[in-house]
KEKELUM-138263 format. One record per residue (C-alpha): x, y, z. Coordinates in steps of 0.1 Angstrom, whole numbers, padded with zeros to 4 digits, always signed. Layout:
! residues N
XYZ
...
This chain:
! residues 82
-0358-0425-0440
-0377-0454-0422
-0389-0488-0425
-0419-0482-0450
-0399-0459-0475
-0382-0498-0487
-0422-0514-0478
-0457-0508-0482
-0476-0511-0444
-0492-0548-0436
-0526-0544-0432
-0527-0553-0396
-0540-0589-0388
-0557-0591-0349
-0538-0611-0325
-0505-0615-0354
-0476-0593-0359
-0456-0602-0387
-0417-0595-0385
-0421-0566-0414
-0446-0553-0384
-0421-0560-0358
-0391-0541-0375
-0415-0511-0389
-0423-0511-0346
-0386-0517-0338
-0377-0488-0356
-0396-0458-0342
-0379-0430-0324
-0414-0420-0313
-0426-0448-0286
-0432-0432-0250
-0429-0458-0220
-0447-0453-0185
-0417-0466-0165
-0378-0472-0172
-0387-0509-0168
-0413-0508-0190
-0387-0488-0214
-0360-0518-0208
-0382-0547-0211
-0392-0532-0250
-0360-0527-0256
-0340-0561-0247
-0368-0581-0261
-0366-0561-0298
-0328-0565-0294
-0330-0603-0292
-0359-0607-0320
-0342-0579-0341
-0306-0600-0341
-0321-0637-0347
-0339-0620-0379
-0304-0604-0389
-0289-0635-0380
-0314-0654-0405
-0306-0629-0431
-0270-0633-0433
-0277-0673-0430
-0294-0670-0462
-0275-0648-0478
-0249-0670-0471
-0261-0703-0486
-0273-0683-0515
-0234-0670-0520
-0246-0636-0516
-0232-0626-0488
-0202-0615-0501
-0220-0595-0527
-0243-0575-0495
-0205-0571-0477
-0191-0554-0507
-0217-0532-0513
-0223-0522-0473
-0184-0513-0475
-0192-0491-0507
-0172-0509-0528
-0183-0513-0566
-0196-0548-0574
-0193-0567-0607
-0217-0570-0632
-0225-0602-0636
């Protein structure tokens, strides 16, 4: 299972990367790097991007009062109908 099985590809906009781009990217196991450093750089800079756009998400879910709704069902516990 990957990125695009939950979203349909971007048609790809030169000189723009959206963040569904970015996390589709983020998410290969594929990528071959020249160098280690190369390999590191890629890495440290998706970590960083990756964790402010989780961050956002739970932000948001938050002010919307969802978040508890996203914990219960990450921890497989049955949710409520409302």
């Amino acid at each position: 299972m990957d990125y695009y099985d939950y979203f349909a590809e971007a048609e790809h906009e030169p000189g723009e990367v959206s963040m569904d781009e970015f996390i589709a990217e983020a998410m290969r196991n594929d990528l071959k790097f020249k160098t280690l450093a190369e390999e590191l750089h890629y890495q440290r800079t998706s970590r960083i991007t990756l964790k402010n756009e989780l961050l956002t998400c739970y932000e948001f879910l938050k002010q919307q009062d969802l978040l508890w709704r996203y914990e219960a069902y990450r921890n497989g516990e049955e949710l409520p109908f409302d």
